[in-house]
Rosetta silent file (secondary structure, phi, psi, omega in degrees, C-alpha in Angstrom):
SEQUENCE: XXXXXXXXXXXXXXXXXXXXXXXXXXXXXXXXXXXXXXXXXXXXXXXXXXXXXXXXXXXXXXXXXXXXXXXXXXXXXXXXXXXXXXXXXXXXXXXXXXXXXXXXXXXXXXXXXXXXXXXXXXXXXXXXXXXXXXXXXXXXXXXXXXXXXXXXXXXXXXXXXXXXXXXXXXXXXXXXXXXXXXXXXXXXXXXXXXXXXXXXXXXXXXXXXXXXXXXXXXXXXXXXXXXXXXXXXXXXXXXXXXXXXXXXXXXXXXXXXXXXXXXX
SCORE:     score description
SCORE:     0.000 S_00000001
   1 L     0.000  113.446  163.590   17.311  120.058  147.348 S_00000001
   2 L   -29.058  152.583  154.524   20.190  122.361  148.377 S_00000001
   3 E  -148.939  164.715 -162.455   23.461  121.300  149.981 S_00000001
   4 E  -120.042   86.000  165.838   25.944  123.173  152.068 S_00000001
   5 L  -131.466  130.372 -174.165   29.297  121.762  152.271 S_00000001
   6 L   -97.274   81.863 -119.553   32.214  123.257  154.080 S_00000001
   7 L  -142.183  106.609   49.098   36.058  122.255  153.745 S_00000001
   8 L  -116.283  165.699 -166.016   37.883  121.853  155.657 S_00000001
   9 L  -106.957    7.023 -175.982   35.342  121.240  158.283 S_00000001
  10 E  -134.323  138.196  153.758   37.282  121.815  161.210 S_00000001
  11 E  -176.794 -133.809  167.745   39.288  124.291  162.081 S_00000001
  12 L  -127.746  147.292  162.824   41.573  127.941  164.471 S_00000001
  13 L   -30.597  109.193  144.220   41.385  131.640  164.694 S_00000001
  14 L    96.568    6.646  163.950   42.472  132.966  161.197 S_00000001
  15 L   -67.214  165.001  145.617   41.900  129.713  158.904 S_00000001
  16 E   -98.675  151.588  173.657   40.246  129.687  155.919 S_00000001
  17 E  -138.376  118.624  133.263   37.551  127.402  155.003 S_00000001
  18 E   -34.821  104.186 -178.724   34.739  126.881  151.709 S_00000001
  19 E   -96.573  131.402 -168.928   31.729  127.464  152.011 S_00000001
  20 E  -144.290  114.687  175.381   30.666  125.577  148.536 S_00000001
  21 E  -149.697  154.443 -162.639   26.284  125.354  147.856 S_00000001
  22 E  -149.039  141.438  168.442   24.376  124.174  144.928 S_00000001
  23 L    88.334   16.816  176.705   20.776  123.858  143.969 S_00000001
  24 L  -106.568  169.921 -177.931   19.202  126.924  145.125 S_00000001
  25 L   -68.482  136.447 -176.155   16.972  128.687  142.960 S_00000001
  26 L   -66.160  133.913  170.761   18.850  130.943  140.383 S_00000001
  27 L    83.103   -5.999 -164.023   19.496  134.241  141.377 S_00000001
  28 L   -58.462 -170.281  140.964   17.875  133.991  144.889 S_00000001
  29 L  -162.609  157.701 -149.748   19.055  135.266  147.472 S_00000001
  30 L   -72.212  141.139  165.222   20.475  133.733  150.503 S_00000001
  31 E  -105.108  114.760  177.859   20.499  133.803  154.071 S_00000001
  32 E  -112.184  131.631 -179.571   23.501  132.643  155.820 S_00000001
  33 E  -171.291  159.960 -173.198   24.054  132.146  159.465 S_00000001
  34 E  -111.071  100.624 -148.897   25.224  130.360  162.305 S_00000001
  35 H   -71.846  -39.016  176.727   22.204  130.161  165.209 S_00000001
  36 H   -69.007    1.743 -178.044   24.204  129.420  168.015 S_00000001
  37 H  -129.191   41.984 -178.124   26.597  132.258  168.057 S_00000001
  38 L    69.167   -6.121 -141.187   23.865  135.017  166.832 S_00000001
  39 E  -102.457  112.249 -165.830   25.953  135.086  163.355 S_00000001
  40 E  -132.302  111.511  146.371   23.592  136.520  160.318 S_00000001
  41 E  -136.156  135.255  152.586   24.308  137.743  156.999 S_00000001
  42 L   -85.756    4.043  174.677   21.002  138.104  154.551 S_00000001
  43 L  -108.243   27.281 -168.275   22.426  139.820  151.686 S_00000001
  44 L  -105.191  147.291 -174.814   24.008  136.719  149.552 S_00000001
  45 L  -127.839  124.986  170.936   22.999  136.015  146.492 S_00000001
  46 L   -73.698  171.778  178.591   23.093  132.721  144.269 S_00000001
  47 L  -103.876 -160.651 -158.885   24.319  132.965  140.942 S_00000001
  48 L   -71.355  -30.076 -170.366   22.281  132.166  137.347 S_00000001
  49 L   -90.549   17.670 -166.381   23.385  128.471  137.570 S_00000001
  50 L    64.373   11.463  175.074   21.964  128.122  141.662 S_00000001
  51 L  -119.013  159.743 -175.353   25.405  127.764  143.222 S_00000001
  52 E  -149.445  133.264  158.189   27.129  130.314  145.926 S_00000001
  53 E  -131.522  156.011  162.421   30.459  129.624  146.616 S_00000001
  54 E  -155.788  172.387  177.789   32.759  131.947  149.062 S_00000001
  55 E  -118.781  139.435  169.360   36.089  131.320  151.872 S_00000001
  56 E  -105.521  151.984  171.851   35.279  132.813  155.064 S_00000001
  57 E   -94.045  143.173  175.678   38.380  133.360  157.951 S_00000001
  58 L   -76.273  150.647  165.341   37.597  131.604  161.196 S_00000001
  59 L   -93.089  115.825 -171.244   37.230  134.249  163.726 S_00000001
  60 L   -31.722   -9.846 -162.952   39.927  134.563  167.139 S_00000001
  61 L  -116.432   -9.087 -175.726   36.908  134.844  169.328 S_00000001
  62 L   -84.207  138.984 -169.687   34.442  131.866  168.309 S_00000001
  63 L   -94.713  143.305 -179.389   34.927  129.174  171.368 S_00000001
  64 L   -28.700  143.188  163.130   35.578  125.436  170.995 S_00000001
  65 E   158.252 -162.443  166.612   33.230  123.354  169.625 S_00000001
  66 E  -141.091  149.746 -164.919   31.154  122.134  166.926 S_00000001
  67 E  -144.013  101.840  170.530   28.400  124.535  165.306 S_00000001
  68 E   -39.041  159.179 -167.194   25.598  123.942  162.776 S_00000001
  69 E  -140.445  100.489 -162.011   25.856  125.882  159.875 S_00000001
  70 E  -125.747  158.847  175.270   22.413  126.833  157.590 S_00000001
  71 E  -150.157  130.616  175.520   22.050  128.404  154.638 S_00000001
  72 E  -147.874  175.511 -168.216   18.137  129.126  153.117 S_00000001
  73 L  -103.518  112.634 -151.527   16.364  131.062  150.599 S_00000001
  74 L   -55.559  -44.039 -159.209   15.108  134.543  152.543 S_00000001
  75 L   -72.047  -16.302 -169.021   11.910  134.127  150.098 S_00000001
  76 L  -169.104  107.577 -150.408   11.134  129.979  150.608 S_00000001
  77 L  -112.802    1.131 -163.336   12.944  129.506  154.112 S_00000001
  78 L  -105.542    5.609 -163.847   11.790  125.405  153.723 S_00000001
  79 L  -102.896   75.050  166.684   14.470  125.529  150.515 S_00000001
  80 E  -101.990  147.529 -178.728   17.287  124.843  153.228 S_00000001
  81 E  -138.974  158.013  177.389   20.734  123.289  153.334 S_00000001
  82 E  -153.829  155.666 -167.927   23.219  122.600  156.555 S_00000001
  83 E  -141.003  178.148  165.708   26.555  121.524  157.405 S_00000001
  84 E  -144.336  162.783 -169.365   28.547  121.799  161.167 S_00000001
  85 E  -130.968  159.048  170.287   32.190  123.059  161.458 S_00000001
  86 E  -128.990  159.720 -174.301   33.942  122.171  164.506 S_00000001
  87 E  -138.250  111.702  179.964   36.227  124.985  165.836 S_00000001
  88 L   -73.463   -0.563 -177.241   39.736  124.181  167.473 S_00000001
  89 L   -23.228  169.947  129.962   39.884  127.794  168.796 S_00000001
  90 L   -83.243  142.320  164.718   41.588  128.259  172.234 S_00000001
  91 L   -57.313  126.054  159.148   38.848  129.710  174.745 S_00000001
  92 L   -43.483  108.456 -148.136   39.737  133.510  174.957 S_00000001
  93 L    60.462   29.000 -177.241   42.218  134.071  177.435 S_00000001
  94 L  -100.169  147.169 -177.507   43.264  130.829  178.192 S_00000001
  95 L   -87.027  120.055  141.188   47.260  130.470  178.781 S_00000001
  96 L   -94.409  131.155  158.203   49.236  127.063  176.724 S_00000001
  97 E  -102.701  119.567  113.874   52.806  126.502  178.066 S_00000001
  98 E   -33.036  161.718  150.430   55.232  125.219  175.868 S_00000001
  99 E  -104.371   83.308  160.694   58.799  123.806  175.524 S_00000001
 100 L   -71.041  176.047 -109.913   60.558  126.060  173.528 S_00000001
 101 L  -121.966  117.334 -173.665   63.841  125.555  171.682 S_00000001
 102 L   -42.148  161.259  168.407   67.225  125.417  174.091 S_00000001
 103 E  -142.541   95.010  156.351   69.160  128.549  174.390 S_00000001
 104 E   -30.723  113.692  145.571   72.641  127.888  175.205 S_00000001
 105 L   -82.019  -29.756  162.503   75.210  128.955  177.513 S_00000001
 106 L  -139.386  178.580 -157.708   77.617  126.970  177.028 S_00000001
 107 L   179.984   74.193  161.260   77.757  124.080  174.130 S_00000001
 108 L   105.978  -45.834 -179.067   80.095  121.914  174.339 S_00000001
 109 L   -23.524  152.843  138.894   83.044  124.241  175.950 S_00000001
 110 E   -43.581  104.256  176.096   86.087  123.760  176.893 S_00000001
 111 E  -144.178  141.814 -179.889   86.548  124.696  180.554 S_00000001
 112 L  -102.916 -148.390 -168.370   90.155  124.014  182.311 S_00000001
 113 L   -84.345  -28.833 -173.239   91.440  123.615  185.920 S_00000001
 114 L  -125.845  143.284  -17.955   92.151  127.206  186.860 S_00000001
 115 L   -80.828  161.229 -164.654   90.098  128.852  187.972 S_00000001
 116 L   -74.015   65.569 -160.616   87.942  126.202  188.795 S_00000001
 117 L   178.885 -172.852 -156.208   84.586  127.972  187.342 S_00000001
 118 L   145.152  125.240 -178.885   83.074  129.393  184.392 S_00000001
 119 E  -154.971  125.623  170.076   80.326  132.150  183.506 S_00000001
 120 E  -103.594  157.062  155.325   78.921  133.146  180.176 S_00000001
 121 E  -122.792  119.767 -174.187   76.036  135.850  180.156 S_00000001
 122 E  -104.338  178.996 -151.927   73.394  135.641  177.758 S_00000001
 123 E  -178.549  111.116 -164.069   71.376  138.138  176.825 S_00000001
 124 L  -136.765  147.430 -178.021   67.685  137.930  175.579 S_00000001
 125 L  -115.740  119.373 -176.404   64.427  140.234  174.839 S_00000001
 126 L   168.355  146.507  166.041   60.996  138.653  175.709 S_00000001
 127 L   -74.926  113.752 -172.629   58.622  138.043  178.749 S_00000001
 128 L  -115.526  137.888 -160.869   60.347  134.606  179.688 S_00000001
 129 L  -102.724  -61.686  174.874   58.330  133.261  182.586 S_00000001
 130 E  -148.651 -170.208 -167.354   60.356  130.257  183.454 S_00000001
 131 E  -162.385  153.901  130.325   62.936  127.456  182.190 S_00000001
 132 E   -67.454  139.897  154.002   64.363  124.063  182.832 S_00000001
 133 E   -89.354   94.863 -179.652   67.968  124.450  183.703 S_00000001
 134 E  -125.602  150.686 -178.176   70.414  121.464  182.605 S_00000001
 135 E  -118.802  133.846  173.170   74.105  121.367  183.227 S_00000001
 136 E  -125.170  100.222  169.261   76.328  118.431  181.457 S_00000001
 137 L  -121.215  107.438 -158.864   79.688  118.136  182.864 S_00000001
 138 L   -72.036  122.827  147.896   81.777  115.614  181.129 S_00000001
 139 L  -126.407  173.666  174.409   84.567  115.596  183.408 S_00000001
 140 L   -60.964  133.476  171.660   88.116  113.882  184.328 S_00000001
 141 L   -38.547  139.022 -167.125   88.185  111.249  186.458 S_00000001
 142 L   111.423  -75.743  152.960   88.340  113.485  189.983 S_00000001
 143 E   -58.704  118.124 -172.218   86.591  116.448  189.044 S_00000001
 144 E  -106.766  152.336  174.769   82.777  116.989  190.403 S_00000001
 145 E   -91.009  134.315  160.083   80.284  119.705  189.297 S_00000001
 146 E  -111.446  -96.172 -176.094   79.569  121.550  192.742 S_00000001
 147 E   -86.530  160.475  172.966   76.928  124.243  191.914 S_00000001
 148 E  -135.633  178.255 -172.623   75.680  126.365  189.156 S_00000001
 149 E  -150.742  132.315 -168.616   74.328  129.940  190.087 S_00000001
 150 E  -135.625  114.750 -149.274   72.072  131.543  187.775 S_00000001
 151 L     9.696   71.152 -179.790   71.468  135.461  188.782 S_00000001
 152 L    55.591   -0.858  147.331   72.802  134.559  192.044 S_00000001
 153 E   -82.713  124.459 -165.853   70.384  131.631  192.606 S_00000001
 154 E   -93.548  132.827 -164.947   72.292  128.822  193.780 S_00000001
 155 L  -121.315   81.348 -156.925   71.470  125.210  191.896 S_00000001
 156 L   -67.735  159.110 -169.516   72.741  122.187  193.768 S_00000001
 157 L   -89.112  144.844  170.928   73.671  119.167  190.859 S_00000001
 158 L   -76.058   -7.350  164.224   71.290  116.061  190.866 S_00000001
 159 L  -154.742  178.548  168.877   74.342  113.757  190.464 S_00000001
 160 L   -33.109  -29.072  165.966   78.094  114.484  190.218 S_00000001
 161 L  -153.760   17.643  153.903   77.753  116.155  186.834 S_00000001
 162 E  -136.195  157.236 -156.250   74.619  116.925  186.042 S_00000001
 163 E  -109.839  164.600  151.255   72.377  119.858  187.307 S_00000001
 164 L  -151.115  123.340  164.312   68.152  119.231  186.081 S_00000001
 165 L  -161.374  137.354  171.014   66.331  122.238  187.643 S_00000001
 166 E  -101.653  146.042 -164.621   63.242  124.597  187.054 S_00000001
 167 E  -119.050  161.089 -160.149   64.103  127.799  187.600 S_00000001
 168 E  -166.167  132.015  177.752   61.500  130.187  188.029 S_00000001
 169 L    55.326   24.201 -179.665   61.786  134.249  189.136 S_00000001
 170 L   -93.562  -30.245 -144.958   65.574  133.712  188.333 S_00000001
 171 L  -123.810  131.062 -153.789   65.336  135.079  184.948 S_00000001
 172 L  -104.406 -171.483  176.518   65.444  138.902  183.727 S_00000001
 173 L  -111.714   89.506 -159.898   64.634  140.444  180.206 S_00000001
 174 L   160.076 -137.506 -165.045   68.493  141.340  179.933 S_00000001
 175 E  -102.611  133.602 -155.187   71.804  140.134  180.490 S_00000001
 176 E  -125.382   93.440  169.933   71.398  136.397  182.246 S_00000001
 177 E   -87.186  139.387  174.201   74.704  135.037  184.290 S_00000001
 178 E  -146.431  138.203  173.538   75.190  131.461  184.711 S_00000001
 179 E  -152.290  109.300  163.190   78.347  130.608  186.549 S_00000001
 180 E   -94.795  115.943 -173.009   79.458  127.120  187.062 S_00000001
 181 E   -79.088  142.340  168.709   81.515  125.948  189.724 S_00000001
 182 E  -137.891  163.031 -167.622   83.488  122.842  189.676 S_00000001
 183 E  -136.946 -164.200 -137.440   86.186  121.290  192.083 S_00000001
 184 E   179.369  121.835  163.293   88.869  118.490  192.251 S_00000001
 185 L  -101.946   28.112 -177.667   89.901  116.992  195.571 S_00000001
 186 L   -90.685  136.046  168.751   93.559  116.595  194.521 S_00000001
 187 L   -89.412    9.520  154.218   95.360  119.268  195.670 S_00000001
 188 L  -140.650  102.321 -160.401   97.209  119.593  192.845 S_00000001
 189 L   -79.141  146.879  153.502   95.323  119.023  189.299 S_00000001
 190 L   -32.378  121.507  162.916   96.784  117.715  186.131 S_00000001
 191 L   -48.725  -46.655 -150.748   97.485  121.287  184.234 S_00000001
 192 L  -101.185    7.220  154.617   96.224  119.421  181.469 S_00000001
 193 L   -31.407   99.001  151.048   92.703  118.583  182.805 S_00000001
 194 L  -145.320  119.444  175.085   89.955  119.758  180.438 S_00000001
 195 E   -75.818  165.598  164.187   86.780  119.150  181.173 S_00000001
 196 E   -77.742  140.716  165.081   83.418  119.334  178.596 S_00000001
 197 L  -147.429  157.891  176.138   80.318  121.546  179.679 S_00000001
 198 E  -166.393  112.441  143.813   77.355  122.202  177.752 S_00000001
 199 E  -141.506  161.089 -178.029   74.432  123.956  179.732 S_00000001
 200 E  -164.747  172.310 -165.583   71.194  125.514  178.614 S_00000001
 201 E  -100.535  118.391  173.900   67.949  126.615  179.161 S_00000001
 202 E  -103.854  131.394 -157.566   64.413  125.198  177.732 S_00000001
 203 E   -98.831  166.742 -158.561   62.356  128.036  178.177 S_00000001
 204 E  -106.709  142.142  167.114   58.479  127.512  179.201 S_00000001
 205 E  -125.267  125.845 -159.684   56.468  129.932  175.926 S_00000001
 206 E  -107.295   95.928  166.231   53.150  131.199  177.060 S_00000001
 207 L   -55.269  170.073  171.957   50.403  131.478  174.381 S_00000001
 208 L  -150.661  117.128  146.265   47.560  133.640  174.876 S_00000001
 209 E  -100.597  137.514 -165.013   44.649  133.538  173.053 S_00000001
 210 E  -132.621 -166.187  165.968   42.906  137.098  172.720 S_00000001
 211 L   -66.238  -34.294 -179.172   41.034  139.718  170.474 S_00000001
 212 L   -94.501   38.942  147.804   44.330  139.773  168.214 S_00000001
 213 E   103.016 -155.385 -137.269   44.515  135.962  167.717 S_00000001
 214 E  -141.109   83.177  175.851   46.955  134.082  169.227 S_00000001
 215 L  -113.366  159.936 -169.416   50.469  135.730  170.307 S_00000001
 216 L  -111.166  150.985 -162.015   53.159  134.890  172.003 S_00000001
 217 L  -111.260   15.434  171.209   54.710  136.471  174.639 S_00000001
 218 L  -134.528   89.793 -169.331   58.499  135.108  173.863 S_00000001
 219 L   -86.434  141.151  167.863   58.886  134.426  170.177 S_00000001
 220 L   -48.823   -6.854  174.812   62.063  132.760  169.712 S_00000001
 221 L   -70.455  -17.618 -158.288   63.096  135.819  166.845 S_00000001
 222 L   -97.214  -23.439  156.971   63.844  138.140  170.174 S_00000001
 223 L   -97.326  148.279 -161.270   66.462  136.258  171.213 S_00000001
 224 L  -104.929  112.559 -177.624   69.529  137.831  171.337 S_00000001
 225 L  -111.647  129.750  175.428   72.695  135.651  172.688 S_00000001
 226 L  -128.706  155.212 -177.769   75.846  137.566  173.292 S_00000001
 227 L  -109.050  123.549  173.034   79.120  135.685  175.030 S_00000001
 228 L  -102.000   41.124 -160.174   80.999  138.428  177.430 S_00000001
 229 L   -93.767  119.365  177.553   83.443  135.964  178.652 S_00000001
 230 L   -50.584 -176.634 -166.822   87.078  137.996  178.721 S_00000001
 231 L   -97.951  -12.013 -166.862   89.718  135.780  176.583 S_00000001
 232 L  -106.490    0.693 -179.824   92.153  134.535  179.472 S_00000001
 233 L   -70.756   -1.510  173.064   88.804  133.299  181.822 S_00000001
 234 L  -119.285   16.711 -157.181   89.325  129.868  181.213 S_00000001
 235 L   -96.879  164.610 -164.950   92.573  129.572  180.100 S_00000001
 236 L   -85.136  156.294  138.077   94.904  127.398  181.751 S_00000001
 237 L    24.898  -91.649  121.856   98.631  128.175  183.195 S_00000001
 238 L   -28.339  -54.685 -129.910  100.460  127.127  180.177 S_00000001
 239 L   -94.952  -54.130 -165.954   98.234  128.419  178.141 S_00000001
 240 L   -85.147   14.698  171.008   98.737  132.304  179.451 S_00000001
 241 L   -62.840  -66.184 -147.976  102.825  131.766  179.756 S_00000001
 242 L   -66.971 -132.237 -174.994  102.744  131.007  176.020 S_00000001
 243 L    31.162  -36.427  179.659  100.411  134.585  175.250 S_00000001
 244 H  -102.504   -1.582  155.755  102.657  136.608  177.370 S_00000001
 245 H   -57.057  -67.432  178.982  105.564  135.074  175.808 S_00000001
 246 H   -28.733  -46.724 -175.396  104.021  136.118  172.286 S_00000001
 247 H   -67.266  -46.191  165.483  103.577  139.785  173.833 S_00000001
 248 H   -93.186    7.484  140.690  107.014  140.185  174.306 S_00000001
 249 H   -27.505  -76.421 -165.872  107.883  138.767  171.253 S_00000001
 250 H   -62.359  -37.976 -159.477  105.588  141.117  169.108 S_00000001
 251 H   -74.195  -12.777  121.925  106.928  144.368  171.382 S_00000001
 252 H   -22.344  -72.204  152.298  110.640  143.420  170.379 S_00000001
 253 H   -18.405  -52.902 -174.136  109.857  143.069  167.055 S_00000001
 254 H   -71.394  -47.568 -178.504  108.195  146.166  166.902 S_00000001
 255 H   -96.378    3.831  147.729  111.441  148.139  168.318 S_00000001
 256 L   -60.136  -31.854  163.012  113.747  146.353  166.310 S_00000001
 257 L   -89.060   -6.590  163.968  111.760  148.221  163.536 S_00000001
 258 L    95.777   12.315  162.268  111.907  151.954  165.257 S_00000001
 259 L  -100.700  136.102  150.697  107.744  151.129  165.577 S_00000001
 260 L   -46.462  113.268  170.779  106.033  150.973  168.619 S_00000001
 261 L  -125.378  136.885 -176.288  103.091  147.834  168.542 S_00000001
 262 L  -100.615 -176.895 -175.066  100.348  146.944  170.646 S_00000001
 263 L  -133.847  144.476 -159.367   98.843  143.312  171.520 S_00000001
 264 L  -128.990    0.000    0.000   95.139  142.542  171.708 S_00000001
């Protein structure tokens, strides 16, 4: 008596599986086929010892389920053997959302009292449909997160320092502004105020399954994060005394040696 067995016995669009059979008459040759999806090939052959073995690829277009599996001998059709496969496929053209992997605007940062704000732009290539938004602003006793603005859509914060929001139709396949505002209701802050921020995005990734398998339409290789922030937008007071002190430092220096020097 023949047997059919296939392994693994489940499986998606572009697996391999074993097809492994024994016990047919040497040399016959075979009909293999799957009745419920029309699926025929009649030109297989066993070899001198009665066994056929071969790996097949699951195909992108076979629909969930589970599906007998026969194999018989085209000359003596009762010399049969059968197995079932189950198929994890996605139905063609059905959409899975993900959570993909944060992508950072800030991380962590630095941000001081003046000015009272901060905006990075990031800057990514992919159809990105939508995101979570989160804002984390550790701040000084005083300080409050008021808003965040993300290509000019305005985000009000869910508590004092933190923003949770889904943003949706905010977000372009280009350069991405997030500007956070924050305020103090002292009217004169501690120079030496610096709060933490760390926001970022978890972007929603939209699967497709089609005729070419199973693509994506934002793989995380496409994005590209660039920081444009000039060097003095956060800096404090203090901070750009001592830098233009330096500048006229170097440009002394420079004409004390009969050279000219610039300062970056």
């Amino acid at each position: 008596m023949p047997i059919l067995i296939i392994t693994p016995d489940s499986g998606k669009a572009g697996d391999k599986v074993a097809l492994q059979s024994s016990g047919w008459t040497p040399n016959a040759q075979l009909v293999y086929e799957w009745p419920a999806i029309n699926f025929r090939i009649d030109d297989l052959r066993a070899d001198e010892s009665g066994r056929f073995d071969r790996f097949i690829s699951i195909d992108p277009l076979l629909k969930p389920g589970t599906y007998k599996v026969r194999m018989y001998e085209r000359l003596k059709p009762t010399n049969i053997a059968e197995a079932t496969f189950t198929s994890t496929n996605l139905t063609p053209g059905t959409k899975v959302v993900t959570r993909g992997n944060p992508v950072y605007f800030f991380n962590g940062d630095q941000v001081g009292p003046s000015p009272a704000q901060a905006r990075k732009t990031i800057t990514w290539l992919g159809n990105l449909k939508s995101a979570i938004l989160v804002v984390n602003f550790a701040n000084k006793p005083g300080w409050v997160l008021e808003q965040a603005t993300l290509n000019g859509k305005n985000y009000a914060p869910t508590s004092h320092n933190n923003i949770s929001a889904e943003v949706k139709d905010a977000l372009i396949n280009g350069d991405n502004t997030l500007t956070i505002h924050y305020a103090t209701p002292f009217l004169t802050p501690h120079l030496g105020d610096r709060n933490t921020l760390t926001a970022y995005i978890i972007p929603d990734v939209e699967t497709i399954a089609g005729l070419s398998g199973i693509v994506s339409d934002m793989p995380s290789l496409d994005l590209l994060v660039k920081d444009i922030d000039k060097r003095l937008a956060n800096a404090t007071i203090p901070t750009i005394i001592i830098l233009v002190a330096i500048a006229i430092i170097s440009v002394a220096i420079a004409a004390i040696f009969g050279k000219v020097g610039g300062f970056l």
